[in-house]
N, C-alpha and C positions, 0 to 999 in steps of 0.2 A: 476454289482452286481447280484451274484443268490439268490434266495432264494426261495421254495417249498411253496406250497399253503397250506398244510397241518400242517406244522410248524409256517404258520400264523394263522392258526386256533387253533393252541394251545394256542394263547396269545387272541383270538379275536369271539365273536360269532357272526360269519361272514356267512352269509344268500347269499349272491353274490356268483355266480355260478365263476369260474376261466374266464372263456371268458368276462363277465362281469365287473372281477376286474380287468382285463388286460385292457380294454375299460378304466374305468373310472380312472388306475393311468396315464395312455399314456393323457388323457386330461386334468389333472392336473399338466402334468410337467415332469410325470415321465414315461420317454419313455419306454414302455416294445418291447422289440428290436424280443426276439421272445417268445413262451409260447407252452411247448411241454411235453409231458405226459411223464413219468419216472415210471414204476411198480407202478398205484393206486395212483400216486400222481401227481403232475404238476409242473411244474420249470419254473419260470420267469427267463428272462433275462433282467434286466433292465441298462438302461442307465441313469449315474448319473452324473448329469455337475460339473463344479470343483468349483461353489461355494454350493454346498450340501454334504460335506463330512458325514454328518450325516446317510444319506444314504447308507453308505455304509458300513449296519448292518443290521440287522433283525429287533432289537430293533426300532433304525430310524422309519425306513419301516413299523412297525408297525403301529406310528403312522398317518401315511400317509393315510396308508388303514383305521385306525379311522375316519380318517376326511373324506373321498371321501366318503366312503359308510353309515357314521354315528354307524358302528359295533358298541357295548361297550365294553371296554377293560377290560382283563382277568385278567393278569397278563402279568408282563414283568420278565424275568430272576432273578434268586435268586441272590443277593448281597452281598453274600459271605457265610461263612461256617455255618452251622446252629448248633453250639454249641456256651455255652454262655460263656463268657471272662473267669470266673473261672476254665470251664473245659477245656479251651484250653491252659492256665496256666498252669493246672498241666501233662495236656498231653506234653508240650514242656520239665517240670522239671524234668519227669520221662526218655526220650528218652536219648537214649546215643548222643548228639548233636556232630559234627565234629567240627574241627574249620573253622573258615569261615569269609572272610572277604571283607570288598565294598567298592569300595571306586572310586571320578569319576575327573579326572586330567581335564576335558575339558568339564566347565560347561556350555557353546555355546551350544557347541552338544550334551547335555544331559542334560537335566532340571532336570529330576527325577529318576530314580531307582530303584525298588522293587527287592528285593532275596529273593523268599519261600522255604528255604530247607525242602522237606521230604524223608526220609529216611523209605527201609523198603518196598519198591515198587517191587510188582509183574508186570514186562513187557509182555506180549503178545497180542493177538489179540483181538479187539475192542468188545463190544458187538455188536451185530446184527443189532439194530435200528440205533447204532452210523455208524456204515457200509453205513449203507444203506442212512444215508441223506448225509453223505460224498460224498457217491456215485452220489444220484443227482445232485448234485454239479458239478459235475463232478473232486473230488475228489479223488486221492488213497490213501486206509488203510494204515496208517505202520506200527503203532503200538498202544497199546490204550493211550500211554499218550500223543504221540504227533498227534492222533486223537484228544485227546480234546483240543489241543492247536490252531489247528485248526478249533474246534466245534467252539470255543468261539470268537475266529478272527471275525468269519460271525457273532453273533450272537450278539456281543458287539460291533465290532467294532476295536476292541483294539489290536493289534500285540500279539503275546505272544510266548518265545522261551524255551525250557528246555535242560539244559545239563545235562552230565552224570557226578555228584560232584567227581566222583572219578578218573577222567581223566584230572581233573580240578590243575595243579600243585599248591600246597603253598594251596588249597584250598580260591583260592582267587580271586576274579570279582575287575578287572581294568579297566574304558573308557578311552581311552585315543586314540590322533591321530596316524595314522601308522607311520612308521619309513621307509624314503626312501629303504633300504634294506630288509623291510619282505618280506615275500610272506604267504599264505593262502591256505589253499585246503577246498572249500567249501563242504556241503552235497554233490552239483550236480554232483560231482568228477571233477571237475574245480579248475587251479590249478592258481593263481591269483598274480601278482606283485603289491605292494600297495606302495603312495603315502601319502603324509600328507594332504590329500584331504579328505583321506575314515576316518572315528571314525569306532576303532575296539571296540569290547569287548574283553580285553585279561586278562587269572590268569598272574600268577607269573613270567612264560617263554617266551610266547608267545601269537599269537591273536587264539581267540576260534570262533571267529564271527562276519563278519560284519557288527554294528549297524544298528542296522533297516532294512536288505538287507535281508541276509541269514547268516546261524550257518555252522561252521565247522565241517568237516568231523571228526575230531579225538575227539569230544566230544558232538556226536548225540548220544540223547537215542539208545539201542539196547538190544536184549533181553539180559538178563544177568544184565543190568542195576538193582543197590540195591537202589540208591540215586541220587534224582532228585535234581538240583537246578530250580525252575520255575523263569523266567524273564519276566518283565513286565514294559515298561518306557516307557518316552518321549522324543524320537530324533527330533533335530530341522529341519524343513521341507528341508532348502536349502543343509543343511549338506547331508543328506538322497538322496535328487538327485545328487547331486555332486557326490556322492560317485555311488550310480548306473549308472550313465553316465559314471563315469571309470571304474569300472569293467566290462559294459556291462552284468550286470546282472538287471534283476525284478524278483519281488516276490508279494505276496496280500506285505505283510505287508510294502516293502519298496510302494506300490500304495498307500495305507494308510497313512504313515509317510509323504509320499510329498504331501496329500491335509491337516497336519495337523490335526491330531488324538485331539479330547479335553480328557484334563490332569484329568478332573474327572472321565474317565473309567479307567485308569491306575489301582487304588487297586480294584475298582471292578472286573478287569476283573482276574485281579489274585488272590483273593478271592476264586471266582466261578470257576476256576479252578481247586485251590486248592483242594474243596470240591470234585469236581468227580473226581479229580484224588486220592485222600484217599478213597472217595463210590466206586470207580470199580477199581482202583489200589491196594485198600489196603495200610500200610504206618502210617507215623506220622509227623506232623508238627512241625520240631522240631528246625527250626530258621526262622526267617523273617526280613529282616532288609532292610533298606530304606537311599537311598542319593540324594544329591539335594534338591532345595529350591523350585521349580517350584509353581507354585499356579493354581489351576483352575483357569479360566474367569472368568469376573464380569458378573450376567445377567444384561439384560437393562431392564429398564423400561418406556414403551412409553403408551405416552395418546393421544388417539383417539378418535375425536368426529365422533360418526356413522355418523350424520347427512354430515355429510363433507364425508366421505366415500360412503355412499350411494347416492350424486350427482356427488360425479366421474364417479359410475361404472351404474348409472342410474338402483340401484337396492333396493327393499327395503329389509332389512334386520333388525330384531328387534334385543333388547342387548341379548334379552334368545339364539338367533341364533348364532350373533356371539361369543359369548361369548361360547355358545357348541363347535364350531369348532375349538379356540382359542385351549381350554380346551383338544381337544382329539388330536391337533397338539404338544401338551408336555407344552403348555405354562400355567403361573398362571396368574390367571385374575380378579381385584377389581373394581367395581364400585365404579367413584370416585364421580359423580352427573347425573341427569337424561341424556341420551343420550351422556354419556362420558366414556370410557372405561380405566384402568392403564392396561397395558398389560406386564408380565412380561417375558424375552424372555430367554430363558436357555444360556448360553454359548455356546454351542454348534453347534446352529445355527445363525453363524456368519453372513449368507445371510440376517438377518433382523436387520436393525438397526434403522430404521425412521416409521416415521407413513405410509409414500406413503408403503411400504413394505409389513405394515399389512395390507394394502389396496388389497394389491397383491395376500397375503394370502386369504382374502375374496373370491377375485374372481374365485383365481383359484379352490377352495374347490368347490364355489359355482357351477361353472362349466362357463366357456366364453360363453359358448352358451347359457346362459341364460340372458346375456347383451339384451339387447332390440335392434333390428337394428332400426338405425334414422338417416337421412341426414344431410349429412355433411354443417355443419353453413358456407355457404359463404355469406362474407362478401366485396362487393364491395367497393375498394378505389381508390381513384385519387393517379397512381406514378406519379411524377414529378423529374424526373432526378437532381441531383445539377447543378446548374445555369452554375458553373465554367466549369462542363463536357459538356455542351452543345458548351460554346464557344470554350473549346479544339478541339472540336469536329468542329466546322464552320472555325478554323483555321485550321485546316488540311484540308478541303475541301478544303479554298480557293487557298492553298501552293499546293496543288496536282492538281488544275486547272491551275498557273502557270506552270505547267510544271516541278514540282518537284519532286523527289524519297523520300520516307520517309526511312528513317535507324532507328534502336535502339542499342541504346549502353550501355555497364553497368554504372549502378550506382557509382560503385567504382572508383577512379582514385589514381593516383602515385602523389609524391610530385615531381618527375623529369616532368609530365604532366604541371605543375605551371610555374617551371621554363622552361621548351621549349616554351612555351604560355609567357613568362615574366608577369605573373600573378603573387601574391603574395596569400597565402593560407592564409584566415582570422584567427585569434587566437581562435576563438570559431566556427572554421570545428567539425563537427563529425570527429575522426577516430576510427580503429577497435584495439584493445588491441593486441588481437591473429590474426590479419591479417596473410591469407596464401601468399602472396608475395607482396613484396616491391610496384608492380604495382597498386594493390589493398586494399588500406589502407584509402584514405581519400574519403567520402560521398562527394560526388563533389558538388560544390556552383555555378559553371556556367556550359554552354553547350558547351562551344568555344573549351576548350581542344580536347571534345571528335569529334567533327566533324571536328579538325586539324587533330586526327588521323586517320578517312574517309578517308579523302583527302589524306592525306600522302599515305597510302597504296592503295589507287587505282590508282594514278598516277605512284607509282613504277611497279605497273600491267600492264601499257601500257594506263590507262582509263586515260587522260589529261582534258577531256572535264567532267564538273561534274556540279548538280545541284543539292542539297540535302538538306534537313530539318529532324528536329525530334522535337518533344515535349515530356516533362519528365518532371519529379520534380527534384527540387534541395533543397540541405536541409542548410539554414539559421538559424542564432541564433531565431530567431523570429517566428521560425518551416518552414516547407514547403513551398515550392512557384511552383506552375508549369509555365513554361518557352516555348518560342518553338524558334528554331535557327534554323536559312537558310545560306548556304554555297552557291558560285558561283565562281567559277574556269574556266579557260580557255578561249574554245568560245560558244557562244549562237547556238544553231544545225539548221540547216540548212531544212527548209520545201519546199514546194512547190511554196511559195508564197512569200518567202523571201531565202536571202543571209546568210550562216554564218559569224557571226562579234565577235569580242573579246564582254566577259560580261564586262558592266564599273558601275562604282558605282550607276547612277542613273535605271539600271538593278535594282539591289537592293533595290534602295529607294522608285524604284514603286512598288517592291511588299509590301516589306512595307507599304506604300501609300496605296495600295488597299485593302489590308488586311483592315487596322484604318478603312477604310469607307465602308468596307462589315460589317466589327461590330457595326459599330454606330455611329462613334466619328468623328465627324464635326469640332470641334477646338481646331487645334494643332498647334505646333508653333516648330520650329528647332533652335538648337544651337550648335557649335561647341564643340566637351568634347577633351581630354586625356584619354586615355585608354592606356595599357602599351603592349598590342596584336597587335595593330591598327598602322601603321604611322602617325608618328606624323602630323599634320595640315590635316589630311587625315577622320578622325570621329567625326560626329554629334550624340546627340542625339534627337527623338523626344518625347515631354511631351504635357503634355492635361492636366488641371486643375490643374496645380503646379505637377504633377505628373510625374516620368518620365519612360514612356512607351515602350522606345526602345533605343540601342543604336548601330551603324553602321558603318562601315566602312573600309581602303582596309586594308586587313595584313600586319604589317612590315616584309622585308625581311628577318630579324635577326630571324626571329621566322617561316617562311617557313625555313629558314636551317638548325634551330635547329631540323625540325619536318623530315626533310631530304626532303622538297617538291623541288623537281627536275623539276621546269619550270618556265619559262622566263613570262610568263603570270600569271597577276595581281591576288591575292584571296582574295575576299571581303566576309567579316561575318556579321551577323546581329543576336543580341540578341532578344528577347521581351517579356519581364512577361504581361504572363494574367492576372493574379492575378490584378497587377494593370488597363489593361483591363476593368475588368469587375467594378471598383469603378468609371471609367469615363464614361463610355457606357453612351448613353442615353436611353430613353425609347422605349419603344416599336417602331417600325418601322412599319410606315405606306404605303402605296404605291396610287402612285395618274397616273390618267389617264393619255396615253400618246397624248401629242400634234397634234393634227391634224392640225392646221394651220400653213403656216411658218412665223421662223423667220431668223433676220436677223444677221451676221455676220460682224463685223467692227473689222480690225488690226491696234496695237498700234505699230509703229516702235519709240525704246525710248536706253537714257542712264542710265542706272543706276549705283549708288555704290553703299557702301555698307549699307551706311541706309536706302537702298530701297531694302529688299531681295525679294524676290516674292511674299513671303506667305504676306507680309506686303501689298504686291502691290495690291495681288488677293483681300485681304480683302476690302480696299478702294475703288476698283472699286466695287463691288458687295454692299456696299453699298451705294455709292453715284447713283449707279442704282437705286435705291430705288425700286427692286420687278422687274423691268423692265432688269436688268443685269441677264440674268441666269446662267453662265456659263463662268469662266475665265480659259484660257488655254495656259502655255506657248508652244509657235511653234519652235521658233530659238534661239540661243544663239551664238553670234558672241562676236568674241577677233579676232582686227588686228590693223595694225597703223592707221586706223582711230581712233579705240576706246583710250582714255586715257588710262594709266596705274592704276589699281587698280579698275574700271569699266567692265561694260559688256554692250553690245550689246544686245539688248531683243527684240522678234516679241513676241507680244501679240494678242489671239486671243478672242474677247471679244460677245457670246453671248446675244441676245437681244430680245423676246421675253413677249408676254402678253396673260394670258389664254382667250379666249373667243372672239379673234379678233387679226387683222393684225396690227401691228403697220405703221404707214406713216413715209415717209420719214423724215419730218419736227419731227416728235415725234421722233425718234432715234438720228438726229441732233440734238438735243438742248442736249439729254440726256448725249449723247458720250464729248460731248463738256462739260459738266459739269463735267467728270470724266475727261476727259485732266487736263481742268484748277486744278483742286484736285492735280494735279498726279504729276504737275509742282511745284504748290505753298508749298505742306504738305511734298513731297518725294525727291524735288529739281531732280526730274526726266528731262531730256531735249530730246526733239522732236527730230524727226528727221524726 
């Protein structure tokens, strides 16, 4: 937006030197981009952001410069013609009037409408002052009426077009949308194909103009022009770019129309038009007619407690202050109770609508650099991470020390994923309505599917040998759950210090195993499940406090071939919610010195079935130890024709030690012997 120093000082008694007012609007908000002398006068160029359309007038602008510099305001432009109703009555009943008529097909894109015909118009060149602020502008003359059409654009704000009525066929202004077959030739001599995109202005034959954009060539004032029709409306903002986006035309007025023009300059600005173009045209007003229902904006009315404004911006400011600045920014302003302000906000300035806003207002008037500098309030707190993401977090650790690769895989999965897995998709799965393919529909409830498909496609890659984990969330009727699953395929790799062997299930059960007792949880207890992934008599689960924390076991074959896993060697998987994890965990973990004296070692060669499983066994022993057992460890597991059928063969390695001193022979004897006879009498275990 330009505007001259000099033409602010017509409305303003402004003491501020131009350098000065250029300084204090660029700190306010309003960027003056440059500021450069023009013959005795100066020219702002300022930059106005797209929610200040106000600005992007003189008017505006004036009071802008009210408020930063405190000037007191002069006058703002004339509001129309300065005769009084009667004599502009008789002045229209005496004119020979044409016929003329308005009328608007497409009330979207026109809200409103003004037609001021005057007739009787002398066309030539502008007067000299009108020149010359055109000029700074960087304006060119063309003629004086469509200089003042121009004058008042900047000066109001308001678009304003005039044709020549006599070029005008049927004498008659239609809006309406183009018609895929017109075409146009603008002023620019551009010659335009239109779409039912553009709102034209058309009379009776054809389009004259396109809304809000630019006026056509075959009905621009020119000299020789008798009869103006003057135009003045409200095009709807998206209508207005739409349509310059296809023509590949701008103009001010279509820049104006797509930040939304307010509808109460419309008859003003064609008012004051009107006027100078009868004071320097010459002429008579001798129709004016109006279409559309459009309404100005409502203003708003916000209350503001100083006191509350004034500890945002840590500034004091009294009501006589702000209530001035309010005052010369255009707004009305009632004291509603001591230190309370009603502030009433014009239409226009649609950037303020809440209290923080007039707060905004304050400050920037006030100037930012008048804020107080003060340190920034830091406030020390204890984070503490969610409990859950730590253990997520310890389980990964402890899976990438076994020797595992972490994967991630999507969230999403297929209902053919369910069935290769012979899983069943619960009735209350999330799925996606508008899923983009078959693959990607159901929020997946377990992790098995996805690290079947790992597997599957690294093995078709030549990768056989595989060890893998991921933890994720799965999503449950009962919301969230994070999960973390381990994968073991082929053989276990081969290091320095050991042999490559096939992985077999208790691979997996000890990490499992080590996992439960890196987190805390001391007692657990195994039980054979059904799962419909797993071979059948081939999956345990394990639980800890009725709870159940894991489940394990080797893949059925039917479901490595549905997944297309191409190998002779076993795939064992392993589920395990954290989530439940973390309600068994115990507390805090303590750590206690390590042992410097020795102890002693004693193995149990025994039979067991099946009411004696290990975990039953380990428990018995450790406490018929009473504190003196530290430590039970299965070593062997034999199956031959010695052992019964339905039996196992078990070396037990049985720990024994006492803090503070060497235990004696005779003390480990009695002790060992009292977990025999236990082991014999409670588990019908038998010696060997």
């Amino acid at each position: 937006m330009k505007v001259t120093y000099n033409w602010l000082k017509e409305y303003l008694e402004l003491k501020a030197s131009p350098q000065e007012l250029a300084q204090k609007l660029t700190m306010a908000g309003l960027n003056v981009e440059s500021l450069a002398p023009a013959g005795g006068d100066w020219v702002y160029d300022i930059e106005v952001t797209s929610n200040r359309p106000d600005c992007l007038s003189v008017a505006g602008i004036v009071h802008e410069v009210a408020a930063v510099t405190g000037a007191r305001l002069k006058k703002i432009a004339e509001q129309g013609p300065r005769w009084k109703p009667a004599e502009k009555k008789a002045a229209q009943a005496t004119a020979a009037a044409p016929a003329f008529s308005l009328s608007i097909e497409d009330a979207k894109g026109c809200g409103l409408y003004c037609g001021n015909l005057i007739t009787g118009v002398r066309v030539g060149p502008s007067p000299a002052w009108l020149r010359e602020r055109l000029a700074a502008l960087g304006l060119r003359s063309v003629n004086n009426v469509v200089d003042i059409t121009n004058f008042v654009l900047y000066q109001l704000g308001q678009p304003l077009h005039a044709f020549d009525f006599d070029k005008l066929a049927g004498g008659a202004i239609v809006v309406r949308r183009a018609r895929s077959d017109e075409e146009i030739t603008l002023i620019d001599g551009t010659q335009r194909k239109l779409t039912p995109a553009v709102l034209l202005i058309c009379d009776a034959r054809r389009p004259v103009a396109a809304a809000g954009i630019m006026g056509g060539a075959d009905t621009e004032v020119k000299e020789g022009t008798q009869n103006v029709l003057l135009e003045s409306a409200y095009f709807d903002p998206v209508v207005v770019r739409r349509g310059t986006r296809f023509l590949g035309v701008a103009s001010d007025s279509s820049y104006r129309f797509e930040r939304n023009v307010d509808v109460s300059t419309v008859m003003a600005a064609r008012d004051v038009a009107t006027r100078m173009i009868i004071d320097i045209c010459g002429g008579r007003l001798v129709a004016a007619k109006t279409a559309g229902h459009k309404k100005p904006g409502q203003a708003k009315k916000i209350t503001l407690p100083l006191a509350e404004a004034c500890a945002i911006l840590s500034l004091s400011i009294s009501e006589a202050q702000a209530a001035g600045i309010f005052k010369r920014l255009g707004f009305a302003v009632r004291r509603r109770k001591k230190g309370e302000l009603e502030v009433t906000v014009p239409a226009l300035r649609r950037d303020v609508a809440i209290k923080e806003d007039l707060v905004e207002e304050l400050a920037r008037v006030r100037g930012y650099d008048a804020i107080p500098l003060t340190s920034a309030a830091i406030r020390p707190f204890d984070f503490e991470p969610p409990v859950l993401d730590g253990l997520e977090a310890a389980a990964q650790e402890h899976l990438v020390r076994c020797g595992l690769k972490e994967t991630v895989t999507y969230s999403l999965v297929g209902p053919d994923d369910y069935a290769k897995s012979s899983l069943e998709i619960p009735g209350d799965a999330l799925r996606l309505d508008n899923f983009l393919s078959q693959d990607y529909q159901v929020l997946r409830t377990t992790l098995i599917p996805s690290l079947l498909g790992v597997a599957a496609l690294n093995i078709s890659r030549g990768n056989t040998d595989l060890e893998v984990f991921e933890t994720a969330r799965v999503c449950l009727s009962r919301g969230e759950e994070r999960r973390a699953c381990v994968m073991l395929v082929g053989n276990k790799r081969a290091s320095w210090s050991r042999r490559s062997r096939g992985y077999t299930f208790f691979d997996l059960k000890g990490i499992v195993e080590g996992l439960t007792s890196s987190l805390g949880i001391k007692e657990r207890s195994w039980k054979p499940v059904e799962r419909g992934c797993f071979a059948v008599g081939e999956a345990c689960a394990l639980a800890a406090a009725g709870k159940e924390l894991a489940v394990l076991g080797r893949i059925d074959d039917r479901v490595k071939r549905a997944w297309g896993i191409k190998t002779k060697e076993p795939v064992f998987a392993a589920e395990l919610c954290l989530d439940a994890f973390l309600k068994v965990r115990g507390g805090r973990r303590t750590l206690r010195a390590l042992e410097t004296l020795p102890s002693v070692r004693r193995d149990i060669s025994c039979v067991a079935g099946p009411q004696a499983p290990f975990a039953r066994i380990r428990r018995l022993v450790l406490e018929q130890g009473g504190g003196v057992a530290q430590d039970v460890a299965l070593a062997d597991i034999y199956e031959g024709k010695e052992i019964p059928r339905g039996r196992l063969g078990l070396t037990l390695s049985v720990t024994y030690a006492q803090a503070g001193r060497t235990l004696t022979d005779e003390e480990v004897n009695r002790v060992h012997q009292g977990v025999l006879d236990r082991l014999v009498a409670e588990l019908g275990v038998q010696l060997r």
